[in-house]
C-alpha positions in Angstrom: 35.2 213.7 -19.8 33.8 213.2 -16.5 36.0 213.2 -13.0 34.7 211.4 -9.9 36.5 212.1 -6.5 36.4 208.5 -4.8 38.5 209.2 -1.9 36.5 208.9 1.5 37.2 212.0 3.4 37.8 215.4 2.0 41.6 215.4 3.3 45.0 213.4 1.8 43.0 209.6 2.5 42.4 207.2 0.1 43.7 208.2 -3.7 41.0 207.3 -6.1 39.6 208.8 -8.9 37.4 207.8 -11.3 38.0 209.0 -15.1 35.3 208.1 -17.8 36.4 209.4 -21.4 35.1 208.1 -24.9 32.6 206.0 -23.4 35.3 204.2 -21.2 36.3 204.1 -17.7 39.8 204.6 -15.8 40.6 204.3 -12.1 42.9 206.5 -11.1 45.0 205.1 -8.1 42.8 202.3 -5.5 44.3 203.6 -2.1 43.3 203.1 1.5 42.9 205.5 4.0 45.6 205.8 6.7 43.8 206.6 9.7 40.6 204.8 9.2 39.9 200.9 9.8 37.9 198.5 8.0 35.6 199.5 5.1 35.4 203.1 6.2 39.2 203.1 5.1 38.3 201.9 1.3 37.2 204.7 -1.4 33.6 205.7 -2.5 33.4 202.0 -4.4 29.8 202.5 -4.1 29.9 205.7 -6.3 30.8 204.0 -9.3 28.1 200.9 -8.5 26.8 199.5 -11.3 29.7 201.6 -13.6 31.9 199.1 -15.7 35.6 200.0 -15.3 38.2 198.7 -17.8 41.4 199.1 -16.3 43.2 200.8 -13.0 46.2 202.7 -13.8 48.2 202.9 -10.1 51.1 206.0 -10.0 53.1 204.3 -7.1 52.6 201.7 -4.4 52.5 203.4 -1.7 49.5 202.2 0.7 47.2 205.2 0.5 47.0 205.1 -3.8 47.7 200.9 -4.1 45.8 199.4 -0.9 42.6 198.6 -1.9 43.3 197.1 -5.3 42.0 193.9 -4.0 38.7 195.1 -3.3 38.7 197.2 -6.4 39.4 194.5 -8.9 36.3 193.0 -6.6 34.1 195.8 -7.2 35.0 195.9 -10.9 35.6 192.6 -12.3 37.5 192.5 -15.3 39.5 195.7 -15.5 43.3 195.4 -16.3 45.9 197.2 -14.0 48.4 199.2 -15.4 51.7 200.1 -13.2 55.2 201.2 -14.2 57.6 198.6 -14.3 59.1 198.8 -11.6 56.0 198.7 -9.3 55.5 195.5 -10.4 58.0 194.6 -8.6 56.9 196.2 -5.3 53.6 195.8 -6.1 52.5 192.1 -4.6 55.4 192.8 -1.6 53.0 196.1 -0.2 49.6 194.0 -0.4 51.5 191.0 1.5 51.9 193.0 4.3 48.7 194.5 4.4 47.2 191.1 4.3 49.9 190.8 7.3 48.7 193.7 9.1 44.9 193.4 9.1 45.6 190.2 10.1 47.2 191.4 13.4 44.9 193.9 14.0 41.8 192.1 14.2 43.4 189.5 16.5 44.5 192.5 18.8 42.1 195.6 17.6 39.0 193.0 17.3 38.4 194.9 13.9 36.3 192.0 12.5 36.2 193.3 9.2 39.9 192.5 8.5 41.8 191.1 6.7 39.5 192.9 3.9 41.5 190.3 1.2 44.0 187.6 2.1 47.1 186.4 0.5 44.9 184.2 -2.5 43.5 187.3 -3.8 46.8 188.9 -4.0 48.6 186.0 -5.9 45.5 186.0 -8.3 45.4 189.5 -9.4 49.1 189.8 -10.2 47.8 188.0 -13.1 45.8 190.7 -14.5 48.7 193.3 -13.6 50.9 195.1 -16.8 54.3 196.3 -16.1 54.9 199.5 -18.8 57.9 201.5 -19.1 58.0 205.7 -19.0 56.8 206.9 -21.9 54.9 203.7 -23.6 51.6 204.6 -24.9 49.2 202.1 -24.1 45.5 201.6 -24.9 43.4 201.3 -22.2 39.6 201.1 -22.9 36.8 198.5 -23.8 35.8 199.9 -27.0 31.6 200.0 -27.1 30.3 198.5 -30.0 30.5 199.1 -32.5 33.9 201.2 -32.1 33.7 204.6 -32.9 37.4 205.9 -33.3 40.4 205.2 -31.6 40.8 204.3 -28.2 41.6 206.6 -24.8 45.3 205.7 -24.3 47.6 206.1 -20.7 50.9 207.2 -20.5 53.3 207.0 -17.2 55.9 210.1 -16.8 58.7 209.6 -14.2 57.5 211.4 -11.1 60.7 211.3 -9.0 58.6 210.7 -5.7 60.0 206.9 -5.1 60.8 203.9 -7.1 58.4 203.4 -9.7 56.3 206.5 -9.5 54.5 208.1 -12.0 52.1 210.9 -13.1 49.5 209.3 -16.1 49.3 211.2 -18.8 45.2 210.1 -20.2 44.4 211.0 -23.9 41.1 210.7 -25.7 39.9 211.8 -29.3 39.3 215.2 -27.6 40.1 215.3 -24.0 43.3 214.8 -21.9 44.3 214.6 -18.3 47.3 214.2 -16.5 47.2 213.0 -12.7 50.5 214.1 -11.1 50.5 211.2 -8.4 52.6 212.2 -5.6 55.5 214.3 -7.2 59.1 215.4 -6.4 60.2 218.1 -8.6 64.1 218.2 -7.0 66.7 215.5 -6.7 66.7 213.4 -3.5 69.5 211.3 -2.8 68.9 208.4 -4.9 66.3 209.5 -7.4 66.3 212.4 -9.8 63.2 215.1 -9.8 60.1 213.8 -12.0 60.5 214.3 -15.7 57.1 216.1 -16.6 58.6 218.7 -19.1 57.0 217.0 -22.3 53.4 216.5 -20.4 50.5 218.7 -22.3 47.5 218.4 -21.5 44.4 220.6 -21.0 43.1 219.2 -17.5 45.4 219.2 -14.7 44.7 216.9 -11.6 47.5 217.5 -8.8 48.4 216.5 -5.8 48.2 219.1 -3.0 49.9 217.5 0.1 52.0 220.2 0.8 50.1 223.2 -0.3 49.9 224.7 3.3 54.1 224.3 4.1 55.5 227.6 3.8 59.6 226.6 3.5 61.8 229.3 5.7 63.4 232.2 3.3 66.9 230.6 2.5 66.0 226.9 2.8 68.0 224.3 0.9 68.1 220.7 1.6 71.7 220.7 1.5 71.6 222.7 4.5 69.1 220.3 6.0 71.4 216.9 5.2 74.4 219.1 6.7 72.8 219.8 10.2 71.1 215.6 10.2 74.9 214.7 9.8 76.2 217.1 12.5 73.2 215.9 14.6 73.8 211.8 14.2 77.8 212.4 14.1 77.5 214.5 17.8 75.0 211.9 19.3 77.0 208.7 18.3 80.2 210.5 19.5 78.6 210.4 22.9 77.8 207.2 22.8 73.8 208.0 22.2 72.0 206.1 19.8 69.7 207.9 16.9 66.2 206.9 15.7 65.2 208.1 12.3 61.7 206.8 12.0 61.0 206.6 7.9 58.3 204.7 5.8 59.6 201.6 4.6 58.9 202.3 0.9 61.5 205.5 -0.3 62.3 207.5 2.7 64.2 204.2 4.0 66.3 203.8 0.5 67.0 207.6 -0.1 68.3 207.8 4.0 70.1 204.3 3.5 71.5 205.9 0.3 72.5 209.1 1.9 74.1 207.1 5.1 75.9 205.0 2.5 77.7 208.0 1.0 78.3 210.1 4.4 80.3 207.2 5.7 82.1 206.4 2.6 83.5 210.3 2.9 84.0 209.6 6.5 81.8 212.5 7.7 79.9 209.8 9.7 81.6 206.9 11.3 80.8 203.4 9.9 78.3 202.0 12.1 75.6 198.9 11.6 72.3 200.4 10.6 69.5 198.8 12.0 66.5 198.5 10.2 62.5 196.9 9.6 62.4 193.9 7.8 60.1 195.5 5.2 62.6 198.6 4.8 65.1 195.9 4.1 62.7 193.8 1.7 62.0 197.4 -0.3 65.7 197.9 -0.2 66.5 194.5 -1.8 64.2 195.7 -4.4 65.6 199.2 -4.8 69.3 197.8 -5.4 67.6 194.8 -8.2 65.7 197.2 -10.4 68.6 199.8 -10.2 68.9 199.5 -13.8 65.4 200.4 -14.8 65.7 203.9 -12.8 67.2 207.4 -13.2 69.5 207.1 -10.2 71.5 209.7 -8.9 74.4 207.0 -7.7 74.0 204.1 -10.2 77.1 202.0 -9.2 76.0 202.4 -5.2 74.1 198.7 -3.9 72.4 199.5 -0.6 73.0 196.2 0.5 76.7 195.9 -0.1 77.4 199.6 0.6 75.6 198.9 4.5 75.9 196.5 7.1 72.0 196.3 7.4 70.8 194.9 11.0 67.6 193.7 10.5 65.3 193.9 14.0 63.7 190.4 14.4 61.0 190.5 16.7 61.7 191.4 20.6 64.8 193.6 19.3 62.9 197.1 19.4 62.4 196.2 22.9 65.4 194.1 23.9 68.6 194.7 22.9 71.1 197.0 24.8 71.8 200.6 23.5 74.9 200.9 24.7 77.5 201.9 22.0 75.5 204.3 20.1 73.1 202.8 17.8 71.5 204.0 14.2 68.1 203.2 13.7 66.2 203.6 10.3 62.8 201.8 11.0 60.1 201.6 9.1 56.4 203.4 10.6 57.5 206.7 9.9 54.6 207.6 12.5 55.3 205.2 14.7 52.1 203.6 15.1 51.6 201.0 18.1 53.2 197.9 17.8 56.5 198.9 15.4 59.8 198.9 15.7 60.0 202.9 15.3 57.3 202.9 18.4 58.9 200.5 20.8 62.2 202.4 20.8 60.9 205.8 21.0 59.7 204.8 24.3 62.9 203.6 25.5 65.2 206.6 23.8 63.0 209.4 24.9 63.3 208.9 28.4 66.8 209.4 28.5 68.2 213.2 28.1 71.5 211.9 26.1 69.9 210.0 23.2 68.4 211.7 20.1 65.4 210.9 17.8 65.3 212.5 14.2 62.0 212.9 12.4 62.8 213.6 8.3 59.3 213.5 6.8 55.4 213.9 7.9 53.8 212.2 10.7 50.0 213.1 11.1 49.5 215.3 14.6 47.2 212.9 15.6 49.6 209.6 15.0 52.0 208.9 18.0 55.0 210.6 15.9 53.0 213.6 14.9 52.7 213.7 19.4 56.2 213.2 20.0 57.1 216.1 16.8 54.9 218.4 19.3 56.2 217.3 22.7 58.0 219.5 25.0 61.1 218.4 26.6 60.2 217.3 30.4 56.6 217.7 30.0 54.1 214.8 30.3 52.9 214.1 27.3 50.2 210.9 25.5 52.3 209.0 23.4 50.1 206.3 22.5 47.1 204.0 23.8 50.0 201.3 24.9 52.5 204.6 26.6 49.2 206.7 27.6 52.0 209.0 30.1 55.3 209.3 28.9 58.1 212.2 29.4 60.4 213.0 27.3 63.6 214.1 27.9 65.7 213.3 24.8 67.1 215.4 22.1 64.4 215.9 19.3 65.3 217.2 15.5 62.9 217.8 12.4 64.1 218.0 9.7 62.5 218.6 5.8 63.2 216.2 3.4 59.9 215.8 1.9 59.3 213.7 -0.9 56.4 215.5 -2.5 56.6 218.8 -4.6 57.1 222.2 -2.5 53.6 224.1 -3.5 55.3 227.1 -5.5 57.0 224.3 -7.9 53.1 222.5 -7.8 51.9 226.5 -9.0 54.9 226.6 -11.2 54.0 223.4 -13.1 50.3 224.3 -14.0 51.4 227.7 -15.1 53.5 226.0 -17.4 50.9 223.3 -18.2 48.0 226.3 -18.8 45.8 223.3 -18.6 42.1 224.6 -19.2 40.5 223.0 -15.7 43.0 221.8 -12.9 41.6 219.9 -10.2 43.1 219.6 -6.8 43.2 216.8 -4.7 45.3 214.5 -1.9 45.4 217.1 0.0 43.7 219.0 3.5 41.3 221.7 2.9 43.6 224.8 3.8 46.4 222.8 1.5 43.8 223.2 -1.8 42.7 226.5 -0.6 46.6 228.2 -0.5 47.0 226.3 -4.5 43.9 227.3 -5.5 44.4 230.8 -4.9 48.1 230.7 -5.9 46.7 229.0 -9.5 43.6 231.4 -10.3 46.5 234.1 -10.3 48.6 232.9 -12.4 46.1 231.0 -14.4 42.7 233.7 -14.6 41.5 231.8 -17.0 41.5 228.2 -15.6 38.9 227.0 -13.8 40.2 225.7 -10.7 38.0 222.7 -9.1 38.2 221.3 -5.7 35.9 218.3 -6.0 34.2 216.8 -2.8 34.2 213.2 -1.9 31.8 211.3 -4.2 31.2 214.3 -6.2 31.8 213.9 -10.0 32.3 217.2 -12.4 31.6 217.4 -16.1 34.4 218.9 -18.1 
C-alpha cells in the first residue's frame, strides 16, 4: 500500500489523498483549499501525473474534501465516484455554487483563472457518480490483467460530522485503511455521533483539525447551548437583533434544529429566522432525506417547524433591525460580499446588539478578526470595512462539529492500527496527536506526511 498526501499546503487545505493498493488507485476526498484562489487552491494533481486512478471515494461535501472534483475527474479520466447516499443529493447543489462563486470573483477579484469548471461539467459528471448506503461493500478497482485475486473494496461508516458523512473503510488482499473524514464522535442536535465501533483496520488515516483545542476542565455542550439561549433570549428581550454566522452545509441545520426545539419549549420566543439562500437550499435537503439518517429528532421538518426568512439580495444591507432580529447566515467567516459580512458591519457598531460565533473562523478571515476584536478599539475588518469599531456584544461559543483530540487518541488506541497517519490538520494540531498516540500506541508508527510526499507501508 502506498499513501500520497495531495493536499497543497501542510495545514487543514485541500483534502486529498491518494491510495494505491493491489495495483489499483483510490482518491481519497478532491477538496479545494479555503484561503487560496485559482489553481494554487486545487491539490498536488500533478503528483499523481501520468498515474491511472479508478475511482474517487468523497467522505462529505463539504467544499475543502468535494471542490475540485471537476478538475479531478479532468486529471483522471475515467475514474468512478463513490459518495454516501445522501451526498448525492448535496453533491451537484455545493459544485453549483462554486461554479456561482468563481464566477463572481473573477468579475470583481479579476482572478482570471475562474470559474476553474462551469455548470456543463457539473451536470456531466453526476453521471459517473454512485450513491452507496453505510455499510455496502463495494468494489472499487480496475483489475490489471490478467486479474490476480479479488479486488480492493470501500466501505462508508456513518461519521456523525454532517448529512452524509463518512469515514471509508479501504480493504485489499492484505492491506486496509480507514480515512476518518471529518468526524463527530458526540451527538449534535440533529445527528447522532459517527458509528465507527465495527471499523478494523491496521492503517489509520485521521483527521486532526482540532488536535491543538484544549476544552476547559468541566466543559459540556449542554452548558454551552444553555448560555447561547440565555444570550439570544436577553438580546431579543431588548429589542437587539443576534447574528449567528454558520456554514451553510450542517452548522445551519443543527442551529435551525436546535432553534426549532428551544421555541417549541418556549425558552426562546418564536421569532422569523432569517437565513442564506444556500442554508435554506441545504435545509430543504436535510428535511427530504430525513429518512435515510440517524437523526436525533426524526418527526421534526426544519421547514415546517421555522418561519425561514430567506435574505434576497440588498436585505443584509437594507432592511430595518428594529424589533430584534435572528440571523443564521451562511459564511461562517464572513468573507466579503455575504450576508453574515454585510451585517456584522451594521450590528457591531451599535453597543446593544449581539453577534454569536458557534464554530471556527480562520484568524486571518474577517470572522476570525472580529472573534479577536476588542470592544471600542479600531480594529481591520475586511478589505471593503478596512477601519471599523466595534462596540456590540460578542459571544463564542464551542459547538464544533469535528472530534475533540482525546476522543481522536481514544479511537486509534482502540483501532491499534499498525501505522496511523495524520492529516487535515495545522502543524502544532498533528504534533499534540502525534505525541498523544506514540504513548498510547509505542508500537505504531505514527506518520505525518508532507504535501506531495508519498510513504510505503
Amino acid at each position: 500500500m502506498r499513501i500520497t498526501n495531495l493536499n497543497c499546503a501542510d495545514d487543514i487545505g485541500a483534502s486529498a489523498w491518494l491510495v494505491e493498493v493491489d495495483g489499483c488507485r483510490l482518491l481519497l476526498d478532491a477538496g479545494m483549499h479555503p484561503k487560496h484562489d485559482g489553481n494554487a487552491a486545487l491539490p498536488l494533481f500533478a503528483a499523481a501525473a501520468g498515474l491511472a486512478v479508478d475511482a474517487i471515494a468523497l467522505s462529505h461535501c463539504h467544499h475543502d474534501h468535494v471542490g475540485a472534483l471537476p478538475v479531478a475527474l479532468r486529471q483522471f479520466p475515467g475514474a468512478r465516484v463513490f459518495v454516501p447516499e445522501q451526498s448525492y443529493f448535496l453533491l451537484p447543489r455545493v459544485l453549483h455554487n462554486s461554479v456561482n462563486v468563481m464566477k463572481r470573483q473573477r468579475a470583481e477579484a479579476g482572478i482570471a483563472e475562474y470559474p476553474l469548471f462551469d455548470h456543463s461539467d457539473v451536470d456531466q459528471l453526476m453521471q459517473v457518480v454512485q450513491a452507496c448506503r453505510y455499510r455496502q461493500v463495494v468494489e472499487w478497482g480496475v483489475p490489471p490483467r490478467p486479474r490476480a485475486g479479488p479486488m480492493p473494496t470501500l466501505e462508508f461508516f456513518d461519521a456523525g460530522h454532517v448529512l452524509g458523512s463518512a469515514g471509508v473503510l479501504v480493504r485489499g488482499r492484505k492491506d486496509s485503511l480507514f480515512y476518518t473524514g471529518d468526524v463527530c464522535f458526540a451527538p449534535q442536535s440533529l445527528l447522532a455521533g459517527a458509528r465507527f465501533e465495527e471499523v478494523r483496520a491496521r492503517v489509520l488515516l485521521t483527521e486532526s483539525t482540532r488536535g491543538a483545542t484544549a476544552r476547559p476542565k468541566g466543559f459540556s455542550r449542554e452548558a454551552e447551548l444553555a448560555r447561547l439561549r440565555d444570550t439570544i433570549a436577553g438580546a431579543l428581550s431588548r429589542g437587539a437583533s443576534v447574528l449567528v454566522p454558520a456554514f451553510a452545509l450542517g452548522r445551519t441545520q443543527e442551529l435551525l434544529a436546535w432553534l426549532a426545539m428551544q421555541m417549541r419549549e418556549g425558552a426562546l420566543p418564536r421569532r422569523k429566522v432569517h437565513v442564506g439562500g444556500l442554508g435554506r437550499a441545504f435545509t430543504e435537503i436535510y428535511d427530504q432525506q430525513a429518512h435515510r439518517t440517524e437523526r436525533l429528532l426524526p418527526d421534526l421538518a426544519l421547514q415546517q417547524a421555522l418561519e425561514l426568512q430567506v435574505l434576497e439580495e440588498g436585505d443584509a444591507q437594507n432592511m430595518s433591525l428594529k424589533g430584534g432580529k435572528l440571523f443564521v447566515t451562511t459564511a461562517g467567516m464572513m468573507t466579503e460580499r455575504t450576508a453574515a459580512h454585510d451585517l456584522a458591519v451594521r450590528l457591531m457598531g451599535e453597543a446593544r446588539q449581539c453577534i454569536c460565533f458557534v464554530g471556527y473562523a480562520d484568524p486571518d478571515s474577517p470572522g476570525g478578526r472580529l472573534k479577536a476584536s476588542e470592544a471600542g478599539r479600531t480594529f481591520r475588518f475586511s478589505d471593503l470595512a478596512p477601519q471599523v469599531v466595534r462596540r456590540c456584544e460578542l459571544h463564542v461559543f464551542d459547538l464544533s462539529a469535528h472530534a475533540q483530540r482525546e476522543e481522536l487518541v481514544g479511537f486509534a488506541a482502540g483501532l491499534a492500527p499498525r501505522t496511523v497517519l495524520l492529516g487535515h490538520g495545522d502543524p502544532p494540531a498533528r504534533k499534540w496527536l502525534a505525541g498523544q498516540i506514540a504513548r498510547r500506541l509505542p508500537s505504531a508508527q505514527v506518520l505525518q506526511p508532507r504535501p506531495g510526499e508519498s510513504v510505503a507501508l
